[in-house]
Phi, psi and omega in degrees: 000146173300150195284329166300321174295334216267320171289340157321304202291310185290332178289319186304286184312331174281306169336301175283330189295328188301281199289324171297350192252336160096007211269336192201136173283142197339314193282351165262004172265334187283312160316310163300319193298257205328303170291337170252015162296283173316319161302331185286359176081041195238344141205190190255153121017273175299303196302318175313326185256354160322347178281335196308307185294358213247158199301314195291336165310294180312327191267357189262323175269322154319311176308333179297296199314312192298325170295350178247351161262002184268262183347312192312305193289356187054018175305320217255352185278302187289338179284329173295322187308328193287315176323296202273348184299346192233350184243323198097218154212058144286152179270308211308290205297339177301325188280311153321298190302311184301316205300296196300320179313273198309292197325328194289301196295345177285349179316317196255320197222192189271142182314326158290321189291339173274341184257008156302319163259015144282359197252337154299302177326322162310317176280347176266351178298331212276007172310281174335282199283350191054039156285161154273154197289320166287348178243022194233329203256353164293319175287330144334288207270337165290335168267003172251033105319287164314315199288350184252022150270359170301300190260172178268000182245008189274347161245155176301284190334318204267316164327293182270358170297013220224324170280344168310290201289335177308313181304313179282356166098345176263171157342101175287138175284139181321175163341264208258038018097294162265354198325297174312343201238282188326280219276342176281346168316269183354301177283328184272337177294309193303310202291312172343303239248339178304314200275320202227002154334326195284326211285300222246304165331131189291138186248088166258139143320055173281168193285110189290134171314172170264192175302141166245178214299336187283335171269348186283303197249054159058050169248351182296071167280146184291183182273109204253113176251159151214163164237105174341132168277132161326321198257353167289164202286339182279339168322152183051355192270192177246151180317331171304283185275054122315301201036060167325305184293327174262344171275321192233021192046026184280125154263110154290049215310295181225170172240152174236137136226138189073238165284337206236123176266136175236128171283186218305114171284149183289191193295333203270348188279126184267141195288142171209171198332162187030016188289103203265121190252134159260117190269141149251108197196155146317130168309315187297327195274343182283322165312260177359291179265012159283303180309314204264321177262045172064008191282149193255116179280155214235098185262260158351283208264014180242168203256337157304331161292315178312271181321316212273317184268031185256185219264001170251040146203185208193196176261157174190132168288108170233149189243151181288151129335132153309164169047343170338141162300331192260031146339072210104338173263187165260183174296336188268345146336289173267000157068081183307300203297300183319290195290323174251333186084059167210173183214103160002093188243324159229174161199148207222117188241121199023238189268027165240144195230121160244146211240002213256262195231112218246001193319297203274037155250128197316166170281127194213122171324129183050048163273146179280175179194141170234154191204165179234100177222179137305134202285335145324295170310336181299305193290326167311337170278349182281013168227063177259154174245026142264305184263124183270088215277075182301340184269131182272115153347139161253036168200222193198140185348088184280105183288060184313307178299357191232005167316309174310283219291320189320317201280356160260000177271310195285304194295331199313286178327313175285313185292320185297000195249357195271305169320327179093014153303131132013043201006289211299304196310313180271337159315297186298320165317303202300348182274327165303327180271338170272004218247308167314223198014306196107301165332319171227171168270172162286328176265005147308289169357299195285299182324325184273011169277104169295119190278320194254000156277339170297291170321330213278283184335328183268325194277015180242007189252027175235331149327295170281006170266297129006299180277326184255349167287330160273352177119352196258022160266342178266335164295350183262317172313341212253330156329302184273338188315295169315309169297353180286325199328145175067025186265191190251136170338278224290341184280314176290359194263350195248339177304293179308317154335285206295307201289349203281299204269349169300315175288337197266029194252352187222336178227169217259133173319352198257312175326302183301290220274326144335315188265316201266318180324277152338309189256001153275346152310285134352304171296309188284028164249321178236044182218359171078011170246154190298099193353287206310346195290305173312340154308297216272313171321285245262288194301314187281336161286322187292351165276354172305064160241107184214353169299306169245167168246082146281317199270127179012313220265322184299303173288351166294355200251330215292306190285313166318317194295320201057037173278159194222170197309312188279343168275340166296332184277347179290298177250021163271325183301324169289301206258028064014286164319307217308298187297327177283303178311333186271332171289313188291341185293287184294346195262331174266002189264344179232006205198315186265000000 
């Protein structure tokens, strides 16, 4: 054996041995694995570091941005809302239900980009639903894996097989071609993980937050709307003599009318017909003041609800300043609302605490406040030289008004790789564009880069170079080809399967189906079964990566996720069977 293969083999086996074993993190093993291809003189120098520069990377970090410019944006607050509103919070059907979603959109587009605009969404379902977070986003990403075998455009692979067969002179397969084979692939990761999750899902323990402001001083009410009726008795009055607080103990947070929502309005802003207000109360005292002003509550549909309880405003603790200018006055005074945007909800003057109505009571250095705003506004109060912000916000701005445009910059983008631009060229284009656009900052941008899924991918793309510059990837395809000759269909057909996803678990799939195509072709010529099905077998296996997180879609996932090496291997390993059986089955029941 060459001496380059045998050493290729020995780096390959520490590598896995490495990752299975949890001992040392991924992104540092993937690296070592790259530096020590290049000391053995088994690539160069440029070539080692060359993943940084390579389409998946580049295009794995676009995806980040564009998906964190979704999130920003409160897109990704409504598809959960959509989600959990229609599956509920059963894990089986909330887990089915995503599974079925993303595979049909990985159907269309690339597979990182669907689980990439699911992957904010996840955490909020899993808010929502107290699901774990681990037990939602593995079943994700195996199914915009799957889902990109419906079609001949939902995978590289499927893609470029079709430029193979062209190349070689046979029949490129229709459209919908795999269609029959992609979905029952789908249906069985999904039905996998419904039926038998419990078994194969990692059962992690996350780390519960601590209380937030809103459960420390009882104020965690959900958020309540209606929309004023023309006949009600409050038409026309001003938020003063309403006196929301005091008749019913109701904190008015907002108003919406028409399109333009204002968070706490002052005393002086007057109510008026459809105008829709949103309360902090009690069920009981909000029930109370719907009988007396007719109002119509907003349940489903309403989008001022929507906005308050999505991740940019919350509760903050803030304190007077010693020497603060508003020392002695009141809140009414110093136009609180007015003055800060933000809306009152208590105040606490040495051991007296008040929750009702605190307008006329004076300020006195280091009485508290708790209040309700935007985390942005919130944050703007930490150099205020009155108020003193003890709580760091718990979230981040939602740019609610950039929503359209996030989600058309993400199709823009997605559509351009449909065109035959560059995974990496259009994903970046589309990341450029959130960043002009206004939709991220530029250090958002950098922040919304999984760093350390970006190393694992660049230090393992040197790795598949490696492999294919000394041979021993064509030598081990070329190795079973020969050995297939004279075996029964169903046996070359599950032999190719297996080489199909092995390889594409050490060299980047599109690689595989390159490498590989061309010599099952040839082989299904002199064994009598029809080339293209082993063409087409090869493309629909090379999407098998679901053993390590290798593949694009996994390591994006890895982190968020909180997975180690071994849960993938745990239920990458089931459904790895699962999938070569059901390909191999079906291809030769229809095709071969």
């Amino acid at each position: 054996m060459d001496t380059g293969i045998l050493l290729v083999g020995i780096v390959l086996l520490v590598t896995i041995i490495l990752f299975v074993s949890d001992r040392i993190r991924i992104d540092l093993v993937a690296i070592g694995a790259a530096i020590a291809l290049a000391w053995l003189g088994l690539i160069t120098p440029m070539e080692a570091v060359s993943g940084f520069a390579s389409n998946a990377v580049m295009a794995m970090a676009g995806v980040m941005i564009l998906g964190y410019g979704i999130e920003r944006t409160g897109i990704t607050s409504r598809l959960a809302r959509s989600i959990v509103r229609y599956a509920g919070t059963e894990e089986r059907r909330v887990s089915s239900t995503i599974g079925i979603t993303v595979g049909l959109l990985s159907s269309v587009m690339q597979n990182i980009g669907a689980a990439a605009l699911f992957l904010p969404a996840m955490r909020r379902i899993s808010k929502q639903t107290k699901i774990p977070v681990s037990r939602l986003m593995m079943p994700m990403g195996f199914a915009a894996i799957l889902g990109g075998s419906i079609t001949m455009i939902g995978s590289g692979p499927l893609i470029v097989l079709n430029d193979l067969l062209s190349q070689s002179g046979a029949e490129p397969f229709g459209l919908f071609a795999v269609t029959p084979i992609g979905l029952v692939l789908l249906i069985a990761g999904v039905a996998l993980f419904a039926f038998f999750g419990n078994a194969i899902l990692p059962q992690k323990e996350e780390k519960r937050p601590g209380p937030t402001v809103a459960e420390i001083w009882e104020i965690d009410h959900p958020v309540r709307t209606c929309t004023l009726p023309p006949k009600s008795p409050f038409v026309g009055q001003t938020r003063e003599e309403a006196f929301f607080k005091v008749r019913y103990g109701l904190d008015l947070l907002a108003v919406r009318t028409y399109k333009d929502i204002t968070v706490a309005p002052s005393r002086s802003t007057r109510l008026e017909p459809s105008q829709e207000l949103a309360f902090l109360g009690s069920a009981e005292n909000f029930e109370r003041f719907i009988e007396d002003s007719g109002c119509i509550p907003t349940v489903d549909d309403s989008r001022l609800k929507e906005i308050l309880d999505g991740e940019g405003f919350g509760f903050a603790e803030l304190t007077v300043r010693p020497k603060a200018s508003i020392i002695g006055k009141t809140p009414r005074e110093i136009g609180f609302r007015q003055r800060f945007s933000i809306e009152p909800i208590l105040h606490v003057s040495g051991e007296t605490e008040n929750r009702v109505d605190f307008s006329d009571i004076p300020l006195a250095a280091g009485d508290t406040i708790v209040a309700f705003g935007s985390w942005d506004t919130l944050r703007l109060l930490a150099g205020n030289r009155d108020l003193i912000l003890l709580t760091h916000p718990e979230g981040e701005e939602m740019r609610h008004s950039k929503g359209t445009l996030a989600v058309l910059i993400f199709a823009f983008a997605l559509s351009l790789t449909m065109t035959g631009v560059p995974l990496s060229l259009a994903l970046l284009t589309g990341a450029a564009g959130m960043v002009i656009t206004g939709v991220l900052s530029i250090d958002e941008a950098y922040h919304a880069i999984e760093w350390k899924t970006v190393v694992l991918i660049a230090g393992l793309i040197p790795l598949g170079i490696a492999m294919e510059k000394s041979g021993a990837a064509a030598l081990i395809a070329g190795s079973l080809t020969e050995a297939l000759i004279g075996t029964h269909p169903i046996i070359i057909l599950a032999a190719v399967a297996v080489l199909a996803t092995l390889l594409s678990l050490i060299i980047s799939n599109v690689a595989a189906t390159v490498l590989l195509v061309p010599l099952v072709m040839l082989t299904g010529s002199g064994t009598g079964i029809e080339p293209t099905a082993l063409a087409l077998l090869v493309a629909v296996c090379a999407s098998n990566s679901f053993i390590l997180p290798t593949h694009q879609v996994n390591a994006l996932l890895m982190g968020p996720g909180g997975y180690s090496t071994k849960d993938y291997l745990k239920a990458g390993s089931v459904m790895t069977v699962i999938f070569i059986a059901i390909a191999t089955t079906l291809i030769y029941l229809l095709i071969a």
